[in-house]
C-alpha positions in Angstrom: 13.2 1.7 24.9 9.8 2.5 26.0 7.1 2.8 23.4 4.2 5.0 24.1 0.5 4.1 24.3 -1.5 5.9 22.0 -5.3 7.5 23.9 -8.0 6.7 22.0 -9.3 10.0 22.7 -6.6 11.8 21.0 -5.1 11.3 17.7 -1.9 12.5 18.9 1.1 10.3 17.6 4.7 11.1 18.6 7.2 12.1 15.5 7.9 8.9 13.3 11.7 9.9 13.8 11.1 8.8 17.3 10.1 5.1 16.3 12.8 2.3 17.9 15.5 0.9 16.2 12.6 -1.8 14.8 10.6 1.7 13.7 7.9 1.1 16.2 6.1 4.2 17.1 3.4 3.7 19.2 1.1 1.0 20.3 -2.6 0.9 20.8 -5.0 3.2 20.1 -7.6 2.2 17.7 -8.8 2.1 13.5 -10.7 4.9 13.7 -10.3 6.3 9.4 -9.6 9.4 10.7 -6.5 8.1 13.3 -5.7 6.0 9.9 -5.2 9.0 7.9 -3.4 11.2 10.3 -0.7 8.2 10.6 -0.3 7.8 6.7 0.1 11.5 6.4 2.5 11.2 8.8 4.5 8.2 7.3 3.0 5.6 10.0 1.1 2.9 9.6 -0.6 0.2 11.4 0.9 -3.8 10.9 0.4 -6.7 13.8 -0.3 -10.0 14.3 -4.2 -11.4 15.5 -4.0 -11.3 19.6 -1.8 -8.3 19.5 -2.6 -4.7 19.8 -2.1 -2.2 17.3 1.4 -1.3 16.5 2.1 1.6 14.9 5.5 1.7 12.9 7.7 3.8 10.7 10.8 1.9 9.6 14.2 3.2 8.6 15.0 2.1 6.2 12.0 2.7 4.1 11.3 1.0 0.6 9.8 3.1 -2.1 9.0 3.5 -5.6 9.9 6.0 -8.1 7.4 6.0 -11.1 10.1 5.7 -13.3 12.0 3.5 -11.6 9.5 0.4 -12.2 11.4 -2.7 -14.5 8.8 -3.4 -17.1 10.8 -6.7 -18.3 9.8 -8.0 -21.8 8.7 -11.2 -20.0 5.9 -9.0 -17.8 5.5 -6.9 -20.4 3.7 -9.9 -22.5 2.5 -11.3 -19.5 0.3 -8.3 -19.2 -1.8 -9.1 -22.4 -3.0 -11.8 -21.3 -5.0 -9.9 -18.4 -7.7 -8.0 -18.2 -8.0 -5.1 -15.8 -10.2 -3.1 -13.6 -10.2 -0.4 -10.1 -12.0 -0.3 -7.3 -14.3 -3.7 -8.6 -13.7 -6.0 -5.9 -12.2 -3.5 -3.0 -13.0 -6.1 0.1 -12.3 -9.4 -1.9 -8.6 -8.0 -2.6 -8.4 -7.5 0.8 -9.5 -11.0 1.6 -7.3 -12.8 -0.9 -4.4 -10.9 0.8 -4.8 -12.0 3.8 -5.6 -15.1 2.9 -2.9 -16.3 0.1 0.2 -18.3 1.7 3.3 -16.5 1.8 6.5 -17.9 2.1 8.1 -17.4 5.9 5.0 -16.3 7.3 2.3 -17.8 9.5 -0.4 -15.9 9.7 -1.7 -12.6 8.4 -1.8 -8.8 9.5 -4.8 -8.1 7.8 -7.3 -9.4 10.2 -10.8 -8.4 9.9 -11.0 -5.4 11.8 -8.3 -4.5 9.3 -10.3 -5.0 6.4 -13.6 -3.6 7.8 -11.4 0.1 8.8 -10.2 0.0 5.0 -13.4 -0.5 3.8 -14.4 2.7 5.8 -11.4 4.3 3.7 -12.9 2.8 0.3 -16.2 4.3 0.9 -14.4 7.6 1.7 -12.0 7.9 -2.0 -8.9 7.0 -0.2 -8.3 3.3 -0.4 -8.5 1.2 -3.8 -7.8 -1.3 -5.4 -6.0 -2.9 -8.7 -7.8 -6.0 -9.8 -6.4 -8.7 -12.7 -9.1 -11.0 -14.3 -8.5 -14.0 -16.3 -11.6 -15.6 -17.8 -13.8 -13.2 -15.5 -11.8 -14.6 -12.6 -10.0 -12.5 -9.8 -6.7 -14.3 -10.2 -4.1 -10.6 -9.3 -4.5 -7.5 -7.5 -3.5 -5.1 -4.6 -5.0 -2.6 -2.5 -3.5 0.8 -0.8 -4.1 4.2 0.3 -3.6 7.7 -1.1 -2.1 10.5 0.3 -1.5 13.7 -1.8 0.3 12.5 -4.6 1.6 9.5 -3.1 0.0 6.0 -3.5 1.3 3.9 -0.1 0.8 0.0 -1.1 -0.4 -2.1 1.4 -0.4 -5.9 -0.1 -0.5 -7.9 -3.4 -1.5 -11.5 -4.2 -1.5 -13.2 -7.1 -3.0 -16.9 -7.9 -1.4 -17.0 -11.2 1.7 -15.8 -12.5 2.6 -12.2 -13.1 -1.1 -11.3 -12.1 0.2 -8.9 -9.3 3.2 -7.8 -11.1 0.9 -7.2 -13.9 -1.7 -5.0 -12.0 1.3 -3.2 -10.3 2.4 -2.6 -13.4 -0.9 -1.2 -14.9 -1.3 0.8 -11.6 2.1 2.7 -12.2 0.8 3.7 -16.1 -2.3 5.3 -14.8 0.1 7.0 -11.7 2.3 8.4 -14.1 -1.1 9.9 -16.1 -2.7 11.1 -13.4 0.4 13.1 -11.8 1.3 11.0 -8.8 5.4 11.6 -7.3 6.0 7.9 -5.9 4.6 4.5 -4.2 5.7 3.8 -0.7 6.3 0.0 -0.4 7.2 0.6 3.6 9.2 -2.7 4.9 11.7 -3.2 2.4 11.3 -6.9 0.4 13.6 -8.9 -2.2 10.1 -9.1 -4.5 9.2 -5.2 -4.9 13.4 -4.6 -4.7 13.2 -6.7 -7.9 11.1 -4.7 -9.9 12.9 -1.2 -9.2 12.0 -0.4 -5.6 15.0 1.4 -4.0 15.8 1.5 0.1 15.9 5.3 1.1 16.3 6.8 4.8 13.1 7.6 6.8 14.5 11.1 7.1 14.4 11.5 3.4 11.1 9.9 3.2 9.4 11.8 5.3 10.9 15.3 3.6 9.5 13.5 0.5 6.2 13.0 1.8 5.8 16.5 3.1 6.3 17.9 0.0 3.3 16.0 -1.5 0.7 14.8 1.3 -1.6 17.8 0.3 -1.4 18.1 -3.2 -4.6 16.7 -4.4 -5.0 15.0 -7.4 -8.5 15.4 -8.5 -9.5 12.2 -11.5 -11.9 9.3 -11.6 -10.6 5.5 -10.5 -11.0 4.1 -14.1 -8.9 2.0 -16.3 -7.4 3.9 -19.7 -7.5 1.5 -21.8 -4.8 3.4 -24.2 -2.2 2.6 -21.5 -2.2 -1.0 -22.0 -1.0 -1.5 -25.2 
């Protein structure tokens, strides 16, 4: 199957629906934060390998989260205590740690630096952040994503000590819940995020889903309520 090549002039994508049966879309193009958030209002996003172009994909199926679908286990749940918590602190070095943390069957990392410089753009403009665990004043847990509407879409998570992402996914998805957000899209679906409540859905029904929600702006401030972590 052919896969089209996007023109940097234009910010024209063909549908999601007509990704491949791997859910590429498109490749090329460039990180321009506007291009960026045309493709995630669009249920695309941008995931390759250093030396490769931009490949722009939308797989079926998709994973997501419902807010209410997270498992809280008691384990986590006193896991979390031992944390403390903050937004939007250390935007770029979340990004860093993401790329840079080893991961189990892969060599490598997406999030090359051109990556991280275009979602820096994003921070600066409201619509990236990032959740940030701290133990002893150190960065030890966090993740980073973008928000559309009412829906958060997560990007990555690292941890350097136990339960320090799960933790700050978890506080994430209490202030979500506050704020009046629908659902978290988790994109390529994994054993770790199926684990703690993430369910496969179609891309047909995600995209209905994200229609429904991609405008509706949530107007609130990035800041920890404290009230939510007990």
């Amino acid at each position: 199957m052919h896969i089209p090549q996007l023109n940097t002039n234009s910010l024209i994508f063909p549908h999601a629906n007509e990704a491949n049966e791997d859910g590429i879309v498109a490749w090329g193009g460039d990180l321009n934060p506007t291009r960026l958030m045309y493709a995630y209002q669009n249920g695309i996003f941008p995931w390759y390998s250093k030396n490769d172009p931009i490949i722009w994909w939308s797989p079926d199926p998709r994973l997501i989260m419902e807010l209410d679908g997270f498992k809280l286990s008691h384990s986590l749940k006193k896991s979390m205590k031992k944390f403390e918590y903050k937004f939007d602190t250390n935007f770029t070095q979340v990004m860093q740690n993401c790329a840079s943390i080893p991961r189990i069957n892969q060599d490598g990392t997406w999030i090359q630096e051109e990556i991280i410089e275009a979602y820096e753009v994003l921070h600066g403009m409201g619509k990236a952040h990032s959740v940030e665990s701290y133990l002893n004043g150190d960065l030890v847990g966090g993740l980073y994503g973008i928000v559309i509407g009412k829906l958060f879409c997560g990007e990555s998570m690292f941890a350097y000590k136990d339960d320090a992402s799960k933790s700050a996914y978890a506080v994430l998805i209490k202030h979500l819940k506050k704020w009046g957000y629908d659902f978290i899209d988790c994109q390529v679906p994994t054993e770790h995020l199926k684990s703690l409540g993430a369910k496969e859905v179609s891309r047909e029904y995600f995209l209905k889903r994200l229609e429904k929600v991609k405008m509706d702006y949530i107007e609130h401030s990035w800041e920890i309520d404290k009230s939510l972590l007990v």
